[in-house]
C-alpha positions in Angstrom: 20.7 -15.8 -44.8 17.4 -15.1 -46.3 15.9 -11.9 -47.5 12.5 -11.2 -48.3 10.0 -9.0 -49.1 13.4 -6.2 -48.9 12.4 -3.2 -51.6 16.1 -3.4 -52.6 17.3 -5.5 -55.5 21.4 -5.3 -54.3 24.1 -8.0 -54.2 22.6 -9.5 -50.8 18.9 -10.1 -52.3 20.3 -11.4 -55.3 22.9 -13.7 -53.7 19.7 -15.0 -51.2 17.5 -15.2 -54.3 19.9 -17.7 -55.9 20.0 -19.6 -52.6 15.9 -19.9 -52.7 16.0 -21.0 -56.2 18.8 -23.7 -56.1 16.3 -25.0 -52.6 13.0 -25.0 -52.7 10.2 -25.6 -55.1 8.3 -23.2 -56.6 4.8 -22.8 -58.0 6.5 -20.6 -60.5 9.5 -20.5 -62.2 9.4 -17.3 -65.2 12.3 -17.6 -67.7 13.1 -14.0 -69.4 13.5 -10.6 -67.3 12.1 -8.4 -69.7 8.9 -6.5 -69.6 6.6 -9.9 -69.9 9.0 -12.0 -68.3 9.0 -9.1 -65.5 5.2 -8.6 -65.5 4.2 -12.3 -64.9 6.3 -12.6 -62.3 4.8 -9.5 -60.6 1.1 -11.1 -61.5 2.3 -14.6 -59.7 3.4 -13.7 -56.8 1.1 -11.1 -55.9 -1.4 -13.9 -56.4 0.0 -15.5 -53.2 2.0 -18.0 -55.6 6.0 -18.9 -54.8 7.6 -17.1 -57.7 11.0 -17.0 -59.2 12.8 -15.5 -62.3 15.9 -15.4 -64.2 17.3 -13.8 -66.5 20.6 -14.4 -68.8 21.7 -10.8 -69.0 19.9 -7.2 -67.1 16.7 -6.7 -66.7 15.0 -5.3 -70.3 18.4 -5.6 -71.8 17.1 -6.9 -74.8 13.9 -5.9 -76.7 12.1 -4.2 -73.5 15.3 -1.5 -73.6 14.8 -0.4 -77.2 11.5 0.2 -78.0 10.2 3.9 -79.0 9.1 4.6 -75.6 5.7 4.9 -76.3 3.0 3.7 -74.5 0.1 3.6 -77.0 -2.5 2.2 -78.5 -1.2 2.4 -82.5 -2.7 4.3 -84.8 -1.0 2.3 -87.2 -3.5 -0.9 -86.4 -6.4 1.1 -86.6 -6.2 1.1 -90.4 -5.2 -2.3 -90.4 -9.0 -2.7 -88.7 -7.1 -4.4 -85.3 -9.6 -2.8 -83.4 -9.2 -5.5 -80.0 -5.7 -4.3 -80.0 -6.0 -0.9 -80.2 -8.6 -0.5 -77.5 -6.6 -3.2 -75.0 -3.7 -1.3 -75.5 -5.8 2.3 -75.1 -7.3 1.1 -71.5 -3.7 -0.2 -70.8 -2.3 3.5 -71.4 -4.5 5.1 -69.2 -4.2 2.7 -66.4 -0.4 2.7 -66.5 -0.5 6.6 -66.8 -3.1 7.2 -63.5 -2.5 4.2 -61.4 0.6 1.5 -62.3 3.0 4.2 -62.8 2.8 8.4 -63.1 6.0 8.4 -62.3 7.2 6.8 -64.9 4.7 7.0 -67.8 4.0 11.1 -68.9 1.4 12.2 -71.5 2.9 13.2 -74.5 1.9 15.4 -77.3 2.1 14.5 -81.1 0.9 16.4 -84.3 -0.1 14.5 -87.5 0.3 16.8 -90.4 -2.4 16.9 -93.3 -2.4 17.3 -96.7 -5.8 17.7 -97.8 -9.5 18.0 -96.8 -9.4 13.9 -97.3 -6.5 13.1 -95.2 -7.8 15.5 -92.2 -11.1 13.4 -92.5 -9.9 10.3 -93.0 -7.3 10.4 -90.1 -9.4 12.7 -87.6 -11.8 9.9 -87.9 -9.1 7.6 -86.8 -8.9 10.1 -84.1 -12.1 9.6 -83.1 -12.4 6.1 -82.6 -8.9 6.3 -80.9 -10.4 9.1 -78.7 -13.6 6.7 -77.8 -11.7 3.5 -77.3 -9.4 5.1 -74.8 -12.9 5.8 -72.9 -14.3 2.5 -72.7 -12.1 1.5 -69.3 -12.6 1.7 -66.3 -10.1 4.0 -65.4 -10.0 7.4 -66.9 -7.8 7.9 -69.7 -5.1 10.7 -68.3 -5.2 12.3 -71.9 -7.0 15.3 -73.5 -9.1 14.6 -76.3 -7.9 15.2 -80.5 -7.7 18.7 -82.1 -7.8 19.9 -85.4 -5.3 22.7 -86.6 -5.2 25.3 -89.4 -1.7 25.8 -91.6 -0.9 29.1 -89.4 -1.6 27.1 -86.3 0.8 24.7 -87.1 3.5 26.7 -88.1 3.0 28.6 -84.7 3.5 25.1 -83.2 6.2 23.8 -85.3 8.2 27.2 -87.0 10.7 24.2 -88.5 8.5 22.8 -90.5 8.7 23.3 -94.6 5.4 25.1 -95.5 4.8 23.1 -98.3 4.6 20.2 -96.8 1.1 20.5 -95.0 -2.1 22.1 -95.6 -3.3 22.0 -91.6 -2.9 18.8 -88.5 -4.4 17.1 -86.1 -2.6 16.9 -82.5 -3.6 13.8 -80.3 -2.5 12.6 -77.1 0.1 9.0 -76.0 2.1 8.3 -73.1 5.8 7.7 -73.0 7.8 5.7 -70.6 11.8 5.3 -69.5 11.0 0.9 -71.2 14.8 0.0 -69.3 13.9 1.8 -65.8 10.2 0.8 -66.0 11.9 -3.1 -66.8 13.7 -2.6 -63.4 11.0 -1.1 -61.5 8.6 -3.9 -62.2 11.5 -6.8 -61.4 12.2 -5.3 -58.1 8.3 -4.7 -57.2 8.2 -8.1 -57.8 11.0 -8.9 -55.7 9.6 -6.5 -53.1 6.3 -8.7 -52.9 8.8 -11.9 -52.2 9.4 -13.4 -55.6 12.6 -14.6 -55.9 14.7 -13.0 -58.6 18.4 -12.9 -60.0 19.5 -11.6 -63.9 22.5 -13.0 -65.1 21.2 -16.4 -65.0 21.3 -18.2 -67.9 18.7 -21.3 -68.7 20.9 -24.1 -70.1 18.3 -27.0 -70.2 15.0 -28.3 -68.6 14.3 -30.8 -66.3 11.7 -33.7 -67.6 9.7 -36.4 -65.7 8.1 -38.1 -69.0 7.1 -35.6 -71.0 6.4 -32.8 -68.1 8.4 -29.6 -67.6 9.5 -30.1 -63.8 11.9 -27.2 -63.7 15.1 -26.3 -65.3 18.9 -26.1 -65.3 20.5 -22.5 -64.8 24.2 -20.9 -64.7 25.0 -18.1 -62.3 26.9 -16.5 -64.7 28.6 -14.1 -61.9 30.1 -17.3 -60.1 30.0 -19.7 -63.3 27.9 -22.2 -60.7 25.3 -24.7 -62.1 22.2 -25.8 -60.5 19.1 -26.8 -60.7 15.5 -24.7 -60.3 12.5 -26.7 -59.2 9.1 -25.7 -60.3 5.5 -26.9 -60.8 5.1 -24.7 -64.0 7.7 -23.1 -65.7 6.5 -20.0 -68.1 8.9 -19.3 -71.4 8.8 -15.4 -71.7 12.0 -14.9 -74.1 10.6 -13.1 -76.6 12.6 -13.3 -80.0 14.5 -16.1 -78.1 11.1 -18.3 -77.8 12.0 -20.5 -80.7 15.8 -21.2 -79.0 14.3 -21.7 -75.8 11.8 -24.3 -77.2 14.4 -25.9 -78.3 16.0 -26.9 -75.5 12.7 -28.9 -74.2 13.2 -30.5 -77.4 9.4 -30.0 -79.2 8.9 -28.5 -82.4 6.8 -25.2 -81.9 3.6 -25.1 -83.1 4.2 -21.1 -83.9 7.0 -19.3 -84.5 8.6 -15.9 -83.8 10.1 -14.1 -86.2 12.4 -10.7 -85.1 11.8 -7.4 -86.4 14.6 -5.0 -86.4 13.5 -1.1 -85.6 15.9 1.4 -85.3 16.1 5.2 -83.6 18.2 8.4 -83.9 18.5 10.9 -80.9 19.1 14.0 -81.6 19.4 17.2 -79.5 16.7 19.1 -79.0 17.6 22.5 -80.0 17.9 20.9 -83.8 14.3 22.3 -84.5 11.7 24.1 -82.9 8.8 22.4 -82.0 6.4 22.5 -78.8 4.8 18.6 -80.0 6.2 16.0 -81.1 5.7 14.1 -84.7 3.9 11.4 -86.6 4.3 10.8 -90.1 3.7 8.4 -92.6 5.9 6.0 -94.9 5.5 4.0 -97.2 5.5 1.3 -95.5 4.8 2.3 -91.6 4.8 5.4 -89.3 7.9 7.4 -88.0 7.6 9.2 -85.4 9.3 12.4 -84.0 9.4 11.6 -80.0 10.5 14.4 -77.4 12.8 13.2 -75.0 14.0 15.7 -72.1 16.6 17.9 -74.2 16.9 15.4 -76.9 14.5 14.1 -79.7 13.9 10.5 -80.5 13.4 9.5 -84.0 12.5 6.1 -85.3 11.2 3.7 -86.5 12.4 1.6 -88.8 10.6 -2.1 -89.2 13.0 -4.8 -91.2 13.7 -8.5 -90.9 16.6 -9.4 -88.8 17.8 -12.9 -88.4 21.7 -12.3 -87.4 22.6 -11.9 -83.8 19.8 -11.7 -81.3 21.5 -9.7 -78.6 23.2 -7.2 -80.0 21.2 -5.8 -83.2 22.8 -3.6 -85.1 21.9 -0.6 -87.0 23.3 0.3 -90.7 24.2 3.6 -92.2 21.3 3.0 -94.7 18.8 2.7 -91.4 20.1 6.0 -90.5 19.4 7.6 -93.8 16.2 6.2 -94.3 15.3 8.1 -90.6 16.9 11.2 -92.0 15.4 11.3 -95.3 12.0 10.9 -94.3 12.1 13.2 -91.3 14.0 15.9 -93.7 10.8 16.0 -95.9 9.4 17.9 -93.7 12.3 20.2 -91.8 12.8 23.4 -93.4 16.6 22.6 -91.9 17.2 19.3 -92.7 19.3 17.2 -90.0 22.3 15.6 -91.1 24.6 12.6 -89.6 26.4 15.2 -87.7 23.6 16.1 -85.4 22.8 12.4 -84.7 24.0 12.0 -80.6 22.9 8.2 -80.2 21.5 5.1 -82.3 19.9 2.3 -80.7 18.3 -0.7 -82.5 16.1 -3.1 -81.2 13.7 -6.2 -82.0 10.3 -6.6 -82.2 8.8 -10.3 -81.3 6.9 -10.8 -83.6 4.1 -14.1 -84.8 5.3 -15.5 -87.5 2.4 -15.7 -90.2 1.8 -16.0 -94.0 3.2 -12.4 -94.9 6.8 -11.9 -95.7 6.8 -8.1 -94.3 7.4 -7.9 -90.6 5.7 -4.7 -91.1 2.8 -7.2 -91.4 2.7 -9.6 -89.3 0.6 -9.5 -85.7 1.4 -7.7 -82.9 -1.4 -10.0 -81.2 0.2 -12.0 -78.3 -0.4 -16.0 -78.2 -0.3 -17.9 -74.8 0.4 -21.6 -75.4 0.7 -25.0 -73.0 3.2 -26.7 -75.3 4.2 -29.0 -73.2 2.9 -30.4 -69.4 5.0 -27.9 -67.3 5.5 -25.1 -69.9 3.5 -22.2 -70.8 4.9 -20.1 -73.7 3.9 -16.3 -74.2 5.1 -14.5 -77.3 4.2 -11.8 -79.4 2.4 -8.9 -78.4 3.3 -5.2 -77.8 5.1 -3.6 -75.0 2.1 -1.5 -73.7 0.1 -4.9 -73.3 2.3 -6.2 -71.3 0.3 -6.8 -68.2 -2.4 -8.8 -70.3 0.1 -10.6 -71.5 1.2 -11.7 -67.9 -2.2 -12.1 -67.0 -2.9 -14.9 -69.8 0.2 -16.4 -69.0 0.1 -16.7 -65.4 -3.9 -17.9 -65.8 -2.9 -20.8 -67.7 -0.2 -21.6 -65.3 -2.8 -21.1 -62.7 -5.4 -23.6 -64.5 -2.8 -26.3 -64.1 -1.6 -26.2 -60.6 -3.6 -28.0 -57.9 -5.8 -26.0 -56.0 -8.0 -22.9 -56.6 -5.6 -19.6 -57.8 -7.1 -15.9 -57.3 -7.4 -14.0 -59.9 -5.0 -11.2 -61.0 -4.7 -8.3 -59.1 -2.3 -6.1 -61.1 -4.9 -3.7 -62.2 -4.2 -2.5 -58.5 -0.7 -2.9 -57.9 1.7 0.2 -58.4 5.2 0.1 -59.2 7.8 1.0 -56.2 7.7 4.8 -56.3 4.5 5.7 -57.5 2.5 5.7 -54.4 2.5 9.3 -53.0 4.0 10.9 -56.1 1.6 13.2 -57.3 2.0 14.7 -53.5 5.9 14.7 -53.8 5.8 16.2 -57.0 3.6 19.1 -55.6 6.0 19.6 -53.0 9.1 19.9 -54.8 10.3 22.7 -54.3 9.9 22.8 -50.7 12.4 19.1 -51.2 14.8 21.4 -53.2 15.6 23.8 -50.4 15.4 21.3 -47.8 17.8 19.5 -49.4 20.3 22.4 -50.7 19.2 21.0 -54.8 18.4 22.8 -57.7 14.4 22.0 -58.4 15.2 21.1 -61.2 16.9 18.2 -60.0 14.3 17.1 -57.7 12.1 16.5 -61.0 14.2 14.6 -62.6 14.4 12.0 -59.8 10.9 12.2 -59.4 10.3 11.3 -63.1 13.0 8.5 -62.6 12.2 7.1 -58.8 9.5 8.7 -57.7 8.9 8.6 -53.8 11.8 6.1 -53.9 13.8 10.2 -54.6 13.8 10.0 -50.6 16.3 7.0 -50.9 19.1 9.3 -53.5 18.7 12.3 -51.2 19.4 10.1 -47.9 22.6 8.5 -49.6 23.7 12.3 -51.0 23.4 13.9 -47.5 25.2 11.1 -45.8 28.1 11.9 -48.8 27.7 15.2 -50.3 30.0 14.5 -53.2 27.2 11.9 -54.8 25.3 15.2 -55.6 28.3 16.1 -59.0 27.3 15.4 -62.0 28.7 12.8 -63.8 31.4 14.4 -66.6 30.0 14.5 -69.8 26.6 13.8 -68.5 25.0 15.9 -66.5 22.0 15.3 -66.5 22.8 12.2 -64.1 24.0 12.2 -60.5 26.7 9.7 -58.6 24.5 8.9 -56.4 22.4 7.3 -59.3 25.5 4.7 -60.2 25.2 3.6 -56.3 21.9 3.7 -56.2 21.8 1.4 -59.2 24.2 -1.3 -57.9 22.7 -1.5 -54.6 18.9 -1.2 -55.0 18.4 -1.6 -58.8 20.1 -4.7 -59.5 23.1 -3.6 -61.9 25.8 -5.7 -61.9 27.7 -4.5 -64.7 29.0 -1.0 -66.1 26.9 -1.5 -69.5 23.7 -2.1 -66.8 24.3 1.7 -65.5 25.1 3.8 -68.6 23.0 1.6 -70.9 19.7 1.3 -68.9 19.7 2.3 -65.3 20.5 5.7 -66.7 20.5 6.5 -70.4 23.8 8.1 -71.3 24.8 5.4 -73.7 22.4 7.2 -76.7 22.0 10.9 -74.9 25.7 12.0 -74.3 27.5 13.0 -77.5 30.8 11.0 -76.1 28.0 8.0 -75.8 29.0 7.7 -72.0 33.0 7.5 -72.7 34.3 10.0 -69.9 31.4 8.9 -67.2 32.9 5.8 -67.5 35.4 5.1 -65.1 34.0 7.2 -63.0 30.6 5.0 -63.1 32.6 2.2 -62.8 34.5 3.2 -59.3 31.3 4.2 -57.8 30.0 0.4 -58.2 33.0 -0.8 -57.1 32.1 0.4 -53.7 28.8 -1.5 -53.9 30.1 -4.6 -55.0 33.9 -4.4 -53.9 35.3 -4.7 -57.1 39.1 -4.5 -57.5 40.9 -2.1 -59.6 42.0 -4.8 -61.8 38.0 -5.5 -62.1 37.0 -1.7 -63.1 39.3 -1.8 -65.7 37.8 -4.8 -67.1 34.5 -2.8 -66.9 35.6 0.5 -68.3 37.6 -1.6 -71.7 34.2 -3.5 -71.8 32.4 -0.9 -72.6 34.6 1.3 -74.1 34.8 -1.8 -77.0 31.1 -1.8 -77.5 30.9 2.0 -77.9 33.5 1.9 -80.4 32.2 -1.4 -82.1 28.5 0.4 -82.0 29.6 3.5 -83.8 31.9 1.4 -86.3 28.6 -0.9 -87.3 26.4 2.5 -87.5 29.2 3.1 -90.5 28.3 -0.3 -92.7 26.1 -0.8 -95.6 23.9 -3.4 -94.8 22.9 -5.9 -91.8 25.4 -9.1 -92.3 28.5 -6.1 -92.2 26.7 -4.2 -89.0 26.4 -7.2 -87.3 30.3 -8.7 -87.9 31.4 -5.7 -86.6 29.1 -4.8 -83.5 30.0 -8.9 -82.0 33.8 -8.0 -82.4 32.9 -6.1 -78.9 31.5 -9.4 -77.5 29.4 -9.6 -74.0 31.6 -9.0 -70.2 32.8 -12.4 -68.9 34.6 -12.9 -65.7 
């Protein structure tokens, strides 16, 4: 059986994806489901190209699921005189906040605090040029301009900050985004336009004639079946796994990537009063104070990392390092005990001359290594369209015939068509529907119009519409949701990334578990036996995650975060 073009990513499409893949070749093959992988695949097939992707594990689960949620253009590189970057990334915000995906990516407000006449002029000129770059798309840029502040102004803002610890700010506008939903939104888009995807598919090798890339060799890890994938150009988009995956075709890289560990804290939001969120300076990077619904996110930390790729791990001195520099300036400070969650992930990063990751470029490098292959690495998550572009362009340069250009700067996400109207309507939803309004925004931020699809499965079963225990921010009918239209195939896919209960509940997901866990069983007709397996999964990687949160350094963390190692069946 063959679906296509189905705006569901469940066990059927997946099962008929794999089925495509194993048959026929494609124009495209893309290797890596995360926000690049993810994006070039979107940019390929809506260029009329055949299009497939894998991806070893879920879809974002590695760096694309751990960033700060931002969606900026970082100030941080304007003083490091990036100027390309800053202003790519700035016209990338504001198309991905009015077009790509309002449902997904919200304005947010931060305040810089200033601690003399010098620093409010030297920064607000930053502002600026931020301000003006922003401008210089074609697409408005969905944020008010900078403002400057006065000491009282601030505190009226902010009552927890210390009072020495500022003579005045500046507030300035970004964007933040759900980076593991928005990951899934894009593969299934994608998938929706009729390229053929499947995660938990694992590249074991490449095919050669000569010296060309012809296509690759691939595990279903669900079924443990091998076979082969046929395509005219195959495009590497592993991120910090580019070097591994070069390896297997068996050149020597002309670059390298080198992985940058960050690091951030959630806290509840009730911890301090503030109405904006934070930037503030280190000594050797920013930190920023993010809201997040009822919680804050805090982070980040920037740090050389060469243990295991998959599962970073963070320290109890990356936790202090957040604390202590956030504390300078709470008139409370937060301890360990108000920390909910900790998630660490890694930046990709192109290796260069400078031993600090801190320094090295965020610029993202699109290479033809070998006939067949075209590597992208590098870049920023907020660039990730441009980087697809480049990627798929020189895929395009070297398959016969003429390829159209790329139309992304056009395409919206699933769910963001309409949304601005359903959004204005919800309340009207809520009492149709018997929900609290409240409710109705929060799928709206998290689905958009796709919110008609939950409320059709919780009127056919009323009971999808509890709360799940110990998180109630999330619905059942989000867990079934997820298995059937989002593509989760495990338990860690739903509380880690389809939903994010795995850093905002205090019990880091333990009692939603099993009930998580029987609610996809009924998507994907797992046995009891098989739940269990689920539930003890990931009850070992909460417990091995807290346990490497407790060691000193990196080589401890990480032996004791892989004694919880990755589901098999």
């Amino acid at each position: 059986m063959t679906v296509s073009h189905s705006s569901k990513l469940g066990p059927e499409e997946r099962e008929a994806a794999i089925e495509a893949l194993r048959t026929r070749e494609l124009d495209v093959l893309v290797i890596g489901g995360g926000i690049v992988g993810t994006g070039c695949a979107l940019d390929a097939v809506t260029r009329g190209l055949s299009v497939g992707m894998v991806e070893a594990r879920d879809w974002g689960s590695g760096t694309s699921s751990r960033s700060s949620k931002l969606v900026h253009g970082g100030i941080r590189y304007l003083e490091q005189l990036d100027f390309r970057l800053v202003r790519e990334a700035l016209i990338e915000r504001g198309l991905l906040l009015q077009r790509i995906a309002p449902h997904l990516v919200k304005p947010v407000r931060f305040l810089y605090p200033v601690r003399n006449v010098f620093e409010r002029f030297y920064i607000g000129a930053g502002m600026v040029l931020y301000d003006l770059f922003a401008r210089t798309g074609n697409h408005p840029p969905g944020v008010p301009h900078h403002r400057h502040h006065t000491k009282r102004q601030v505190l009226r803002g902010i009552p927890s900050l210390k009072k020495n610890a500022f003579a005045g700010g500046i507030t300035y506008y970004d964007a933040q985004v759900d980076d593991a939903r928005y990951v899934s939104s894009l593969a299934r888009t994608a998938s929706s336009y009729g390229a053929k995807v499947a995660s938990r598919v694992r590249v074991e090798g490449f095919l050669k004639v000569g010296q060309r890339v012809v296509g690759v060799t691939a595990r279903d890890l669900l079924t443990d079946e091998v076979f082969e994938i046929k395509a005219r150009q195959v495009i590497n988009a592993t991120g910090v796994w580019t070097d591994d995956t070069q390896r297997m075709v068996g050149e020597r890289g002309t670059f390298k990537v080198r992985a940058s560990k960050g690091i951030h804290l959630v806290v509840p939001r009730d911890r301090f009063q503030s109405k904006v969120g934070l930037l503030l300076r280190t000594e050797k990077s920013v930190l920023f104070v993010i809201p997040w619904g009822r919680h804050w996110l805090i982070g980040t930390t920037d740090t050389k990392w060469d243990l295991d790729k998959a599962h970073p791990a963070a320290t109890a001195a990356d936790i202090d390092y957040l604390l202590e520099h956030v504390n300078r300036v709470l008139a409370v400070p937060l301890t360990r005990d108000d920390v909910e969650g900790v998630f660490a992930g890694l930046r990709p990063l192109l290796a260069g001359e400078s031993d600090e990751t801190s320094k090295l470029s965020r610029e993202h490098i699109v290479t033809h290594t070998v006939p067949g292959l075209v590597v992208v690495a590098g870049g920023k998550w907020t660039t990730y369209r441009v980087m697809a572009k480049d990627a798929v362009d020189a895929a395009s340069a070297a398959l016969d015939g003429r390829v159209p250009r790329s139309t992304t700067e056009d395409i919206a996400l699933l769910g963001a068509e309409g949304y601005q109207a359903a959004w204005n309507k919800r309340a009207k939803i809520a009492r149709a529907f018997g929900v609290h309004k409240v409710r109705i925004e929060h799928l709206l931020n998290r689905y958009g119009t796709l919110t008609d699809e939950l409320l059709d499965l919780m009127r056919d079963d009323p009971s999808l519409n509890t709360p799940l225990p110990g998180a109630d921010d999330y619905l059942e009918a989000e867990v079934v949701y997820a298995a059937s239209h989002e593509g989760a195939l495990h338990l860690d896919d739903v509380l880690a990334r389809r939903t994010r209960i795995s850093i905002e509940a205090w019990d880091r997901g333990i009692e939603a578990a099993p009930v998580a866990a029987r609610l996809m069983a009924r998507v994907h007709g797992w046995s009891e036996e098989r739940v269990e397996r689920e539930v003890q999964h990931y009850l070992r990687r909460v417990e091995a995650e807290r346990a490497s949160q407790q060691q000193p350094d990196d080589a401890s963390a990480d032996r004791v975060r892989l004694e919880a190692p990755d589901i098999s069946l």
